[in-house]
KOLRO-735992 format. One line per 3 residues: number of its first residue (from 1); their letters; for each residue x negated, y, z negated of C-alpha. Coordinates in steps of 0.05 Angstrom, whole numbers, plus 32768, in hexadecimal, padded with zeros to 4 digits. Layout:
REM KOLRO-735992
NUM = a = X Y Z | ...
This chain:
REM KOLRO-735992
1 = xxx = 80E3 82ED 84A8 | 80DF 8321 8479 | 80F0 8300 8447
4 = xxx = 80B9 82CB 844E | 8083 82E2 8429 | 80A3 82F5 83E4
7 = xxx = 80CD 82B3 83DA | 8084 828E 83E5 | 8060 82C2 83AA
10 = xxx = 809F 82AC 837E | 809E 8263 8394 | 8053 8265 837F
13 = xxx = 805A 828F 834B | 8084 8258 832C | 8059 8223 833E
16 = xxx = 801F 8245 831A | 8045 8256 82DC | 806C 8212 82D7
19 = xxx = 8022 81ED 82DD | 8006 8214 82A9 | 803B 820E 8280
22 = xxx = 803A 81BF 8287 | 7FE4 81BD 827F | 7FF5 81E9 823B
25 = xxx = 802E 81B7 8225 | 8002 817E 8234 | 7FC9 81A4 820D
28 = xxx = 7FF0 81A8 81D6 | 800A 8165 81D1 | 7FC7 814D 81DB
31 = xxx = 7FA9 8175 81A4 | 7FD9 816B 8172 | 7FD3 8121 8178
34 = xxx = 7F93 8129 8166 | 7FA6 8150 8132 | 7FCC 8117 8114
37 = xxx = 7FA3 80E4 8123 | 7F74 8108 80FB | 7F96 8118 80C0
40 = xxx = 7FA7 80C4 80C3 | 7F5F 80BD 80C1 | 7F56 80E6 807D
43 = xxx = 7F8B 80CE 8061 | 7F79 807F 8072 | 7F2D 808A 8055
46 = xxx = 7F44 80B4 8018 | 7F76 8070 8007 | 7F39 8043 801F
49 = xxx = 7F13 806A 7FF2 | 7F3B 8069 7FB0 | 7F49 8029 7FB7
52 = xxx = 7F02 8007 7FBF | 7EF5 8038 7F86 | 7F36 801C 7F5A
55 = xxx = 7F17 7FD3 7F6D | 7ED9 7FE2 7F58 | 7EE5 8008 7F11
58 = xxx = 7F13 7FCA 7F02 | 7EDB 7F9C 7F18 | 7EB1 7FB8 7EE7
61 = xxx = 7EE6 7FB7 7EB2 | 7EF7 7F6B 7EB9 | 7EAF 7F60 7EB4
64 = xxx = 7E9C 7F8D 7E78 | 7ECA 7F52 7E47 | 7EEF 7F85 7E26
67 = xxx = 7F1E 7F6D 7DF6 | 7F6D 7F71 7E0D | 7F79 7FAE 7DF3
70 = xxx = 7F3C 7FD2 7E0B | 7F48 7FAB 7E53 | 7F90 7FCD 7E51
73 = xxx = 7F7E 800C 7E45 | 7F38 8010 7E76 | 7F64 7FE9 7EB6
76 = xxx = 7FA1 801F 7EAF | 7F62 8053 7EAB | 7F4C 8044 7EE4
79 = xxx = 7F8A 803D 7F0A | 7FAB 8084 7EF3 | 7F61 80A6 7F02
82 = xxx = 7F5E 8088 7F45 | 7F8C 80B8 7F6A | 7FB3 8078 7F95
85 = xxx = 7FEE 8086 7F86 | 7FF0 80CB 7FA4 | 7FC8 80B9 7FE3
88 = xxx = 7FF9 8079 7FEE | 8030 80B3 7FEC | 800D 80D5 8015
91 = xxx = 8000 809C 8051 | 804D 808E 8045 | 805C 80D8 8061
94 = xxx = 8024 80CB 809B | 801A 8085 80B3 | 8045 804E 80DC
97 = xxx = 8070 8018 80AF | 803C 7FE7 80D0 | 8002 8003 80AF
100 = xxx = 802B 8018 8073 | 8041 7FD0 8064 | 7FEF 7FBA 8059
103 = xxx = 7FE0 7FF8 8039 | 801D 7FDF 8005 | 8006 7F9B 7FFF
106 = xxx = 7FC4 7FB8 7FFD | 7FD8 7FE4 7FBF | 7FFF 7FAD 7F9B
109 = xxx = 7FC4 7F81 7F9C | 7F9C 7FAA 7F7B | 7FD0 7FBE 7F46
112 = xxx = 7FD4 7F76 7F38 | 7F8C 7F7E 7F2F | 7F9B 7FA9 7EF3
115 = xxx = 7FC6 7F87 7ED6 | 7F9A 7F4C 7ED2 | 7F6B 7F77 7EC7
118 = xxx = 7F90 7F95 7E89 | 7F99 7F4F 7E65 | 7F4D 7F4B 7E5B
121 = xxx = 7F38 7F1C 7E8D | 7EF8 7F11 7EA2 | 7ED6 7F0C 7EEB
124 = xxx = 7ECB 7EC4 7EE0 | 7F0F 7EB3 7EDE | 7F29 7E8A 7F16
127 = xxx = 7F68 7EB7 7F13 | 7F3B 7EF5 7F11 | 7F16 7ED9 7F51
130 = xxx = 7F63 7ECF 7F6B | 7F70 7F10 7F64 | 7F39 7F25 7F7E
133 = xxx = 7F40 7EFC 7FC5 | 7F88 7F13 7FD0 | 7F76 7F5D 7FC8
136 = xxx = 7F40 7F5A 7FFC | 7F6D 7F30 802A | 7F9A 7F69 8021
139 = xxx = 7F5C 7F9F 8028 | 7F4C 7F8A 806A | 7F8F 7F83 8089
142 = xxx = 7FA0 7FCA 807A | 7F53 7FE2 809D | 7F69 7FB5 80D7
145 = xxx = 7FB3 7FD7 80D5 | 7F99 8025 80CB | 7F57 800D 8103
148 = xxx = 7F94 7FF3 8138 | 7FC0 8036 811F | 7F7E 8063 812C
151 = xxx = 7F69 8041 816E | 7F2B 8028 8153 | 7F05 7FEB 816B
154 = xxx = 7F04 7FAB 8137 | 7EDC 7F69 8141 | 7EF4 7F31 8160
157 = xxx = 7F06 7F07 812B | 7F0C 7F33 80FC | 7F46 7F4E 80D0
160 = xxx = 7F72 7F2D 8108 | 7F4A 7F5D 813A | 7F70 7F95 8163
């Protein structure tokens, strides 16, 4: 009987230390999620970012009727300045293959941008509007990707809603 009483301290001693360690695991776990998720969230507006920006400065270009040359060098201008293809390196170390495969898509349709872009072509040109409907197709399929990655809410109806 005398030996009662300390194998219940030890028994819960253990319990108590074995708990805590488990909240602090779960802690941890919990806030380093977060962490990520976070640093996804960055890294998804900074690419969201550039490449509205990239869209926009070539936008401009095509509508300014510079002549090929010009065009050439002002769409590979804005392209280089734009900073996407560090950020799309950047996603590739960070984000899922199925938000990295929009992001691509995403990216390639506005490089073909440029390169239309780049010939000279104007705004008015059906290819131009072409173009211009493919990247945004792509555009909003990589927001509803990185939205679905991030746990965000999307409309019904919307970007294939999540």
């Amino acid at each position: 009987m005398d030996w009662l009483a300390p194998v219940n301290t030890l028994t819960g001693a253990a319990i108590g230390i074995g708990s805590t360690l488990l909240a602090d695991r779960i802690r941890w776990r919990r806030d380093r999620e977060a962490l990520n998720q976070d640093t996804r969230r960055q890294a998804y507006a900074a690419f969201m970012a550039a490449l509205s920006d990239a869209y926009t400065r070539l936008h401009e270009t095509a509508r300014e009727s510079l002549p090929p040359t010009e065009a050439r060098t002002a769409a590979h201008e804005v392209f280089t300045s734009s900073n996407l293809y560090p950020l799309r390196y950047e996603l590739a170390l960070t984000a899922p293959w199925d938000v990295m495969s929009p992001v691509n898509e995403a990216f390639w349709k506005v490089r073909d941008l440029r390169d239309l872009v780049a010939t000279g072509t104007h705004t008015d040109a059906p290819d131009f509007r072409t173009h211009v409907g493919d990247y945004l197709k792509a555009t909003e399929s990589a927001q509803a990707a990185m939205r679905r990655d991030l746990g965000t809410s999307w409309p019904q109806g919307v970007g294939g809603g999540a």
